[in-house]
C-alpha positions as CSV (number, residue, x, y, z in Angstrom):
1,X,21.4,3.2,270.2
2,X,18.6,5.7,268.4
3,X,19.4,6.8,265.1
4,X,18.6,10.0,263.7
5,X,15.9,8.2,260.8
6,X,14.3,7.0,263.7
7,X,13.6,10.5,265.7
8,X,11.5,13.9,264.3
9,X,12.7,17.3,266.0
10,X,10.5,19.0,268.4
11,X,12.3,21.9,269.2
12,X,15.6,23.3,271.0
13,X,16.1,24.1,275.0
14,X,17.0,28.0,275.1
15,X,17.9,28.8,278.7
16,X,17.6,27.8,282.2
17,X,14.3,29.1,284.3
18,X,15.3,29.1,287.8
19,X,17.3,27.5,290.2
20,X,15.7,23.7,290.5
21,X,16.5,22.5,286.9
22,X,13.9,24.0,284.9
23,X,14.3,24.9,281.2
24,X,13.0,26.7,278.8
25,X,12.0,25.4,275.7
26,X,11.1,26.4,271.7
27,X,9.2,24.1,270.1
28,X,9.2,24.1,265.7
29,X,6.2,22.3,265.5
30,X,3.2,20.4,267.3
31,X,4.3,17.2,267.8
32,X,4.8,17.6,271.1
33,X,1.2,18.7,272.5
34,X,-0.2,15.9,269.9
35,X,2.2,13.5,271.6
36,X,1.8,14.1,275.3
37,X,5.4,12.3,275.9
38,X,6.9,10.9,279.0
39,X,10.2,11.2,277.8
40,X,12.3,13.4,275.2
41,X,15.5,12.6,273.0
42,X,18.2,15.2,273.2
43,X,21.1,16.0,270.9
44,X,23.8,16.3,273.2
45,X,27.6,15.4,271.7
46,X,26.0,14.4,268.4
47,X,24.6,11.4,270.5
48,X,20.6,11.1,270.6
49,X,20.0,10.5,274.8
50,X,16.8,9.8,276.1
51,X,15.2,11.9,279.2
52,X,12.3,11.2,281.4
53,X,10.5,14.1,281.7
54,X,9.6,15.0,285.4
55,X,7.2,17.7,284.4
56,X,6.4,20.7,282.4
57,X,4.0,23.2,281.6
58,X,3.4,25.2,278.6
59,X,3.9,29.4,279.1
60,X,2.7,30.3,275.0
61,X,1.6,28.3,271.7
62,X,5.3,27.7,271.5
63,X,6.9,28.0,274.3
64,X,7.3,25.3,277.1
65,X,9.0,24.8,280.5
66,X,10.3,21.3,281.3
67,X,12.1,19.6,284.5
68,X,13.8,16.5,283.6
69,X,14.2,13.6,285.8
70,X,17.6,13.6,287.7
71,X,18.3,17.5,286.5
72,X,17.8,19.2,290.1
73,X,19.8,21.9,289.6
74,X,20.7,25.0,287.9
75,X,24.3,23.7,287.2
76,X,23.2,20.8,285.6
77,X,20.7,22.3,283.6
78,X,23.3,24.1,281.9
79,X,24.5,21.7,279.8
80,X,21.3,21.2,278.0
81,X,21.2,25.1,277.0
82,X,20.7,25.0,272.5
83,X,20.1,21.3,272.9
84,X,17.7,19.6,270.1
85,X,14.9,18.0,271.1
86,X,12.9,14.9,269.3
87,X,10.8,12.5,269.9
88,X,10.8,9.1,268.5
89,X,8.6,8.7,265.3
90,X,6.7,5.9,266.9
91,X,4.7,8.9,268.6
92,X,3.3,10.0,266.2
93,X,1.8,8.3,263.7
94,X,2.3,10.1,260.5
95,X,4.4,13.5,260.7
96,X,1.9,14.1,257.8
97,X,-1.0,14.9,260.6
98,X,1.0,17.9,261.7
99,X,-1.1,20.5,260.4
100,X,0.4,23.2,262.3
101,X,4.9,24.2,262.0
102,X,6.0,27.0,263.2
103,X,7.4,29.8,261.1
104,X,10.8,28.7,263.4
105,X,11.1,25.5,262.1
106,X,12.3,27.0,258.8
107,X,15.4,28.6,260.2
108,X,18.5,27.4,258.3
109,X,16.2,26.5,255.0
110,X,17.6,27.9,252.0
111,X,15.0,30.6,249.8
112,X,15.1,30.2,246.4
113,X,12.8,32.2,243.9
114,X,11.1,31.4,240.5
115,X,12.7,34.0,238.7
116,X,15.9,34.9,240.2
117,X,17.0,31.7,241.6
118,X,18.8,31.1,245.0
119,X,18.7,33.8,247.1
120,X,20.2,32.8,250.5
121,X,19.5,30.8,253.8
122,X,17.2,31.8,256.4
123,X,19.6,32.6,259.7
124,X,16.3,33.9,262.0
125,X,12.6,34.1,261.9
126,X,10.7,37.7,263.3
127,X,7.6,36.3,265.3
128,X,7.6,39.5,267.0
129,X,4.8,41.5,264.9
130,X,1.3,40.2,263.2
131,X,3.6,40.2,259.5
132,X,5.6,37.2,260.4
133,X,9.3,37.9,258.3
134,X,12.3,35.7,257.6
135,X,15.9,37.0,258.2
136,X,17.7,36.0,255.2
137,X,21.7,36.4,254.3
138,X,21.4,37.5,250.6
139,X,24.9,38.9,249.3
140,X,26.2,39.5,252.0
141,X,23.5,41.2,253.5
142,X,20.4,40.7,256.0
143,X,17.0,40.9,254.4
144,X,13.8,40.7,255.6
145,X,11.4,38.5,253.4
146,X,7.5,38.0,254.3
147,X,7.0,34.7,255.6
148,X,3.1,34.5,253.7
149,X,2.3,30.9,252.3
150,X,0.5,33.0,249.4
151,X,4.2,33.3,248.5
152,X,5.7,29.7,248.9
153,X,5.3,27.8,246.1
154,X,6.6,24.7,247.6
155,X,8.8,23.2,250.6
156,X,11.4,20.2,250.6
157,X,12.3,19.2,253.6
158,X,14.4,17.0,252.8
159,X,16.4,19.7,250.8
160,X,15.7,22.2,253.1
161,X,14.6,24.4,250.6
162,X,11.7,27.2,250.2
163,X,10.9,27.9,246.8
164,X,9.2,31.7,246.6
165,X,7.6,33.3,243.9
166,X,8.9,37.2,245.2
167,X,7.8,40.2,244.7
168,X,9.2,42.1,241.6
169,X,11.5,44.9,243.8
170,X,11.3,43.1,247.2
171,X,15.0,42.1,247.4
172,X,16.1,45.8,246.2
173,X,14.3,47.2,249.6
């Protein structure tokens, strides 16, 4: 049986892509180009099952599709739509080398900041312009906080907590 300390997350199946099995895939980091896997480890029924991977091909930086062995149709690829993804920590050798995580992979990571204190969990990231932004719920309400590592003063993970130093007057926008 895998056990969650033993797997990293890669990323999350979004949809299907067409009618043979495909699907589409969001990766958080870059583990898996580094890695090169034959296999994945999905999330499915809060049990971590392993897939052979029949194929797949990469569409942007982030962005991936992937045909798993035995999944030959649309109807069974359905099952797998917001799956997790991980790969074993084995493949990679130190999750340190990662240079590279993607803005996405902060989703659900509470924002705290140096003067104010907590100010509320991140629910989506907007990749969609140059000025990368994090949708936060703060009272109540859905903010929109510059994702800019000159304003991160540190990350736990393991906390899931972003501490910020914000702008005096951002949050009153």
């Amino acid at each position: 049986m895998i056990r969650e300390e033993e797997v990293i997350q890669v990323g999350f199946f979004t949809k299907t892509h067409g009618i043979s099995g495909e699907l589409s895939v969001e990766f958080i980091n870059d583990i898996f180009d580094l890695a090169d896997p034959d296999f994945i480890i999905c999330k499915l029924d809060g049990i971590l099952v392993p897939f052979f991977i029949e194929e797949y091909r990469f569409k942007t930086d982030t962005t991936a599709l992937i045909k798993l062995q035995d999944v030959d149709s649309e109807n069974k690829a359905k099952r797998f739509t917001k799956v997790e993804i991980y790969l074993p920590n084995t493949l990679v050798e130190s999750s340190e080398e990662v240079d590279h995580y993607s803005w996405l992979s902060f989703k659900n990571f509470l924002i705290t900041d140096t003067t104010i204190g907590e100010i509320g969990e991140i629910i989506d990231v907007d990749e969609s312009t140059l000025n990368v932004l994090f949708k936060v719920n703060y009272s109540g309400e859905e903010i929109l906080i510059p994702a800019d590592e000159s304003l991160i003063v540190g990350v736990d993970d393991d906390k899931r907590i972003i501490q910020m130093n914000l702008p005096e007057g951002l949050l009153s926008l």
